[in-house]
C-alpha positions in Angstrom: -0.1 14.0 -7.8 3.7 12.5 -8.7 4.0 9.9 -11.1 5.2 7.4 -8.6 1.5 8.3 -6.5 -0.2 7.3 -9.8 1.8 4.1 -10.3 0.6 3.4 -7.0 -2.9 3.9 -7.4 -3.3 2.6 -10.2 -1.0 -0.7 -9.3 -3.8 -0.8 -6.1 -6.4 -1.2 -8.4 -5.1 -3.8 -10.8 -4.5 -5.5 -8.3 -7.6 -5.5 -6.3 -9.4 -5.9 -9.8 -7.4 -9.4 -10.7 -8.1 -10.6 -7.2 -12.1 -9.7 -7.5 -11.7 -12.0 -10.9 -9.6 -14.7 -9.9 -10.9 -16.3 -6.0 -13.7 -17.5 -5.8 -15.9 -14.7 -3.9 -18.6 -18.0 -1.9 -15.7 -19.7 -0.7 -14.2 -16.1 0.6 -17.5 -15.0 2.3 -17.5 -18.4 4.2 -14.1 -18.0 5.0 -14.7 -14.6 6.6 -17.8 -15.8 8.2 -15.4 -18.0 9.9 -13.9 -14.9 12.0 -15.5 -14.2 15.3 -15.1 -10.8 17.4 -12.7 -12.7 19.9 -10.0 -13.3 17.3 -10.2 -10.2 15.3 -9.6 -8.3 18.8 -6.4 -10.5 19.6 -5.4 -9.9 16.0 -5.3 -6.1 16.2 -4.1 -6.5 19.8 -0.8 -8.6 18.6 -0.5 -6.7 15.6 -0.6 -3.1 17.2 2.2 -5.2 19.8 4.7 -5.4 17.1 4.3 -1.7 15.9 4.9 -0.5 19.6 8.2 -2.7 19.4 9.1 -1.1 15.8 8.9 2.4 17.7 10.9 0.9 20.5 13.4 -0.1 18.2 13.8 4.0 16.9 13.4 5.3 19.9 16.5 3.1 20.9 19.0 3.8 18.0 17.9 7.5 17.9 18.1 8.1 21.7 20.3 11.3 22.6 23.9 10.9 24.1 23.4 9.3 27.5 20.0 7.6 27.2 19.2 4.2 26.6 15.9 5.0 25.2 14.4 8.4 24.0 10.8 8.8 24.6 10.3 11.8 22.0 11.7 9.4 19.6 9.5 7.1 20.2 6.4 9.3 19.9 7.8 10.1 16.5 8.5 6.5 15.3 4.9 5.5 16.0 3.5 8.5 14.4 5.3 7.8 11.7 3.8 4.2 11.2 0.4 6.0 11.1 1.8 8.2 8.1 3.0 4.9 6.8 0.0 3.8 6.1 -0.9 6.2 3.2 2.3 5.5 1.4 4.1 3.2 -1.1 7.1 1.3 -0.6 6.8 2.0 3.2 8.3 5.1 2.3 6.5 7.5 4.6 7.5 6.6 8.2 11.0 7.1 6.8 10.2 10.4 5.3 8.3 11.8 8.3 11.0 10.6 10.9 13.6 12.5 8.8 11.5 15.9 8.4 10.6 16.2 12.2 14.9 15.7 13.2 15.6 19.0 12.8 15.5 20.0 16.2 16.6 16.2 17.5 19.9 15.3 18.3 22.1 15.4 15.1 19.1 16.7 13.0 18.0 15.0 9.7 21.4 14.0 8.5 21.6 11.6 11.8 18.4 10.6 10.8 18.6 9.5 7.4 21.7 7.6 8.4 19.6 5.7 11.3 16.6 5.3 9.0 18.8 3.4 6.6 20.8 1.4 9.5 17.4 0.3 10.6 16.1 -1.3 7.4 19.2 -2.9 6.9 18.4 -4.3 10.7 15.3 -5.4 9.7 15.7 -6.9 6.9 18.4 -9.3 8.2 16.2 -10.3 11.2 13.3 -10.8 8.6 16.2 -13.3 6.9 17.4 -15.2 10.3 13.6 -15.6 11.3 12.9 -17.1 7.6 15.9 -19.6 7.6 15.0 -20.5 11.3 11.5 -21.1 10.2 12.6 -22.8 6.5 14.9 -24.9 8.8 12.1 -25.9 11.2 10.3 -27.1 7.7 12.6 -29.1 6.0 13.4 -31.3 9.3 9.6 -32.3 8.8 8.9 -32.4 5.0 10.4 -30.8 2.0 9.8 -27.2 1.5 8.3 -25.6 -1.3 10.6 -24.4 -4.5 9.7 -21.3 -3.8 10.4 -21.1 -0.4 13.4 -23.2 -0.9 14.4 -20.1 -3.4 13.8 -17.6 -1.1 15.9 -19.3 1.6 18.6 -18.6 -1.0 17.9 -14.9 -0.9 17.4 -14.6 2.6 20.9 -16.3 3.6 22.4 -13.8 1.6 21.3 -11.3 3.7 21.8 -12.6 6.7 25.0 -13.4 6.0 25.5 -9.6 4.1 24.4 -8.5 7.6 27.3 -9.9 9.3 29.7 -8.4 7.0 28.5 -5.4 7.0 28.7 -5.0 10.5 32.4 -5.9 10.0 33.3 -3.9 7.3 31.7 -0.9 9.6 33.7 -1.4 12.2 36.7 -1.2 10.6 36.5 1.1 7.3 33.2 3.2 8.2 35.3 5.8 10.6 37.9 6.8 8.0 35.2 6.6 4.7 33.4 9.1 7.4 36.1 11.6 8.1 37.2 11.9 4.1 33.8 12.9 3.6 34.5 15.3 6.1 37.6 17.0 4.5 35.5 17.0 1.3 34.0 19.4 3.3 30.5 16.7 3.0 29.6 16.8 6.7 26.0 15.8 6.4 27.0 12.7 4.4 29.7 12.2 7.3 27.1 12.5 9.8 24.6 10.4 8.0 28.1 7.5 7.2 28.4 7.4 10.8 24.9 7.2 12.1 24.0 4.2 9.3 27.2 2.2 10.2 29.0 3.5 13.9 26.7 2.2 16.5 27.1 1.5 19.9 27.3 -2.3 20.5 24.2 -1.6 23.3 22.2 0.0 21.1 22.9 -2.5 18.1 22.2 -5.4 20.8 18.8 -3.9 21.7 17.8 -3.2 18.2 18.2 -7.2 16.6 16.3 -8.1 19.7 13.8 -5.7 19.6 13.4 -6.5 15.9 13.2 -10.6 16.2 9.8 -9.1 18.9 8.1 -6.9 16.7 8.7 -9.7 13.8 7.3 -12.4 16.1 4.5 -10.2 17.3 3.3 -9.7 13.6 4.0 -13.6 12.4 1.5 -14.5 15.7 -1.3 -12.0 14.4 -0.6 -14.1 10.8 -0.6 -17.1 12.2 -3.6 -16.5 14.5 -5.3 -15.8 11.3 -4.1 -18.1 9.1 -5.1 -21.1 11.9 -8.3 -19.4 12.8 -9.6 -19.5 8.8 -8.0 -23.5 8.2 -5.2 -22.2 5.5 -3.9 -25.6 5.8 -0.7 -25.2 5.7 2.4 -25.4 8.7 3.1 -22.5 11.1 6.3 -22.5 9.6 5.0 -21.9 6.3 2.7 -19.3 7.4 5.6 -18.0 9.1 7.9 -17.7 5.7 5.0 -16.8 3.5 3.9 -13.9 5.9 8.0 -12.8 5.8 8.1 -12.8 1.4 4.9 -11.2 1.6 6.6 -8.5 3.9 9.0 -8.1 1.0 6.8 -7.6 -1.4 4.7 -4.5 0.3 8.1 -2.8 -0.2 7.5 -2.7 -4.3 6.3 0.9 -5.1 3.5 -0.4 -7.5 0.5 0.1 -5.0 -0.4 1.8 -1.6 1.1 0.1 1.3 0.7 -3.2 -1.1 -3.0 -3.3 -1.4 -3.7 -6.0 -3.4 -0.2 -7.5 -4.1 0.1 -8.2 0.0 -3.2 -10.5 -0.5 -2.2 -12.0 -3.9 1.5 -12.9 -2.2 0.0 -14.5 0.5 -2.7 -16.2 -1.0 -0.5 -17.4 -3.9 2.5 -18.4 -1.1 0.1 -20.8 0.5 -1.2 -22.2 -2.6 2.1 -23.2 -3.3 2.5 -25.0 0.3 -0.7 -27.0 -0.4 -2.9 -24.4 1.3 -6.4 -23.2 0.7 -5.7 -19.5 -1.2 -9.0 -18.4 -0.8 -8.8 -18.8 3.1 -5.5 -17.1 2.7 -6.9 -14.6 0.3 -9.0 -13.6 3.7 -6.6 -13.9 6.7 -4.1 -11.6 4.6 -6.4 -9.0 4.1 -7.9 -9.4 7.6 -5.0 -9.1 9.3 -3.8 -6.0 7.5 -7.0 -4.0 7.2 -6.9 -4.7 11.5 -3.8 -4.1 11.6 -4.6 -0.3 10.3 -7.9 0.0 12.3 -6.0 -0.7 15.4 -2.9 1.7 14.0 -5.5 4.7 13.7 -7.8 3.6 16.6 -4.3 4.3 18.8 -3.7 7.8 16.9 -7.6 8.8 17.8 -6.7 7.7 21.5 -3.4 9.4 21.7 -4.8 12.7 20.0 -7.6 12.4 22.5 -5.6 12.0 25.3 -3.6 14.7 24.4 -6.9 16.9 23.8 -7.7 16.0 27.2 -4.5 17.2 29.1 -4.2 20.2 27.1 -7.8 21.1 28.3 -6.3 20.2 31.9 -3.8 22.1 32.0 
């Protein structure tokens, strides 16, 4: 076990320990009584939607020469959300997508480049998607300070975004071929594959993006409306966005615990109920995984059942 697995596990329990102490466990049971088969379904339903548009959005960008879409990639991008599941820092659908790209086009150092240009696509769409919905908010009522803070943060990287597709265009080809004469070819490759994209392909990626980050805020939002939260669907929409954020801090597995305390404390903060929030963050993501690893089962059965087949 690494130190940075320990800090993990141990982060995980902290958390889930403060969360036991603090809510208040007979307003939570009611609140989760509250769920009915019907909505969890269409929860995991929407939910598993937006992880078949995250493996879209790979199987796009790391398509071979001449294909709009590479189905192999795609396999691999949504195998690699299952392996995300057991990791920190959302670490491990990275880590898998570069060990299997030996034998793709470009191999791993193509890979590490895409994996990189991918984050810093979704991060951005995560930031126009905020500011749309913090704009939507303040035309009705003033926002929270937090949220009003976080709109700071988030315009900054939209606005990084645009700059650094800019600066790509113009610098990222000859930053790329000194490498090269450094005789650094798999930092070249990796250069160009993280900043020298086809326009298509970039195109197809924000929009694929702004679906699979709509698809998840729905499942939220379901949720979040479903258990009375109380609170806007555009702050539901920005507090399921920083709580997003803050799955990405390596201090517990896949954010157990801080996920549910960020919600719960976000909609506390818009004048929601946390305890219902408490519930419809940790309902959503624990269905979220059943329905990641109910799709796994079905694909490794269905496989199973062509290789007997055959």
């Amino acid at each position: 076990m690494t130190w940075r697995t320990l800090i993990s596990l141990v982060g995980t329990l902290l958390f889930v320990a403060a969360l036991a102490y603090i809510f208040d466990w007979s307003a939570l049971a009611r609140s989760f009584a509250e769920l009915s088969l019907g909505v969890a379904l269409s929860a995991m339903a929407i939910s598993l939607t937006s992880n078949v548009f995250v493996a879209l959005r790979w199987a796009v960008l790391a398509a071979p020469s001449g294909s709009i879409v590479g189905w192999r990639e795609f396999q691999d991008a949504f195998l690699a959300q299952i392996v995300n599941l057991l990791t920190p820092a959302a670490l491990g659908a990275d880590a898998y997508r570069v060990a299997i790209a030996g034998d793709r086009e470009g191999g791993r150092a193509r890979a590490v480049g895409l994996v990189l240009f991918e984050r810093i696509v979704g991060v951005a769409v995560y930031g126009y998607v905020f500011l749309a919905a913090f704009g939507v908010k303040v035309l009705q009522e003033p926002a929270s300070p937090v949220f009003t803070l976080a709109a700071t943060f988030f315009s900054v990287f939209a606005f990084g975004f645009i700059l650094f597709l800019i600066a790509s265009r113009l610098f990222a080809r000859k930053l790329a071929a000194w490498f090269d004469g450094k005789h650094q070819p798999k930092i070249a490759a990796a250069l160009e594959a993280a900043t020298i994209v086809a326009p298509l392909r970039l195109v197809l990626a924000v929009l694929i993006s702004v679906l699979a980050t709509c698809t998840w805020l729905v499942s939220i939002g379901i949720m979040g409306f479903t258990l009375d939260v109380g609170i806007s669907a555009a702050d539901l929409t920005m507090a399921g966005i920083v709580t997003e954020f803050s799955r990405l801090l390596p201090i517990s597995i896949q954010g157990i615990g801080v996920r549910e305390a960020t919600f719960a404390s976000l909609a506390r903060e818009a004048g929601g109920d946390a305890n219902a929030a408490l519930v419809a963050g940790a309902s959503v993501y624990v269905l979220h995984s059943a329905a990641m690893v109910g799709a796994a089962a079905m694909a490794r059965l269905a496989g199973g059942l062509r290789r007997n087949g055959d």
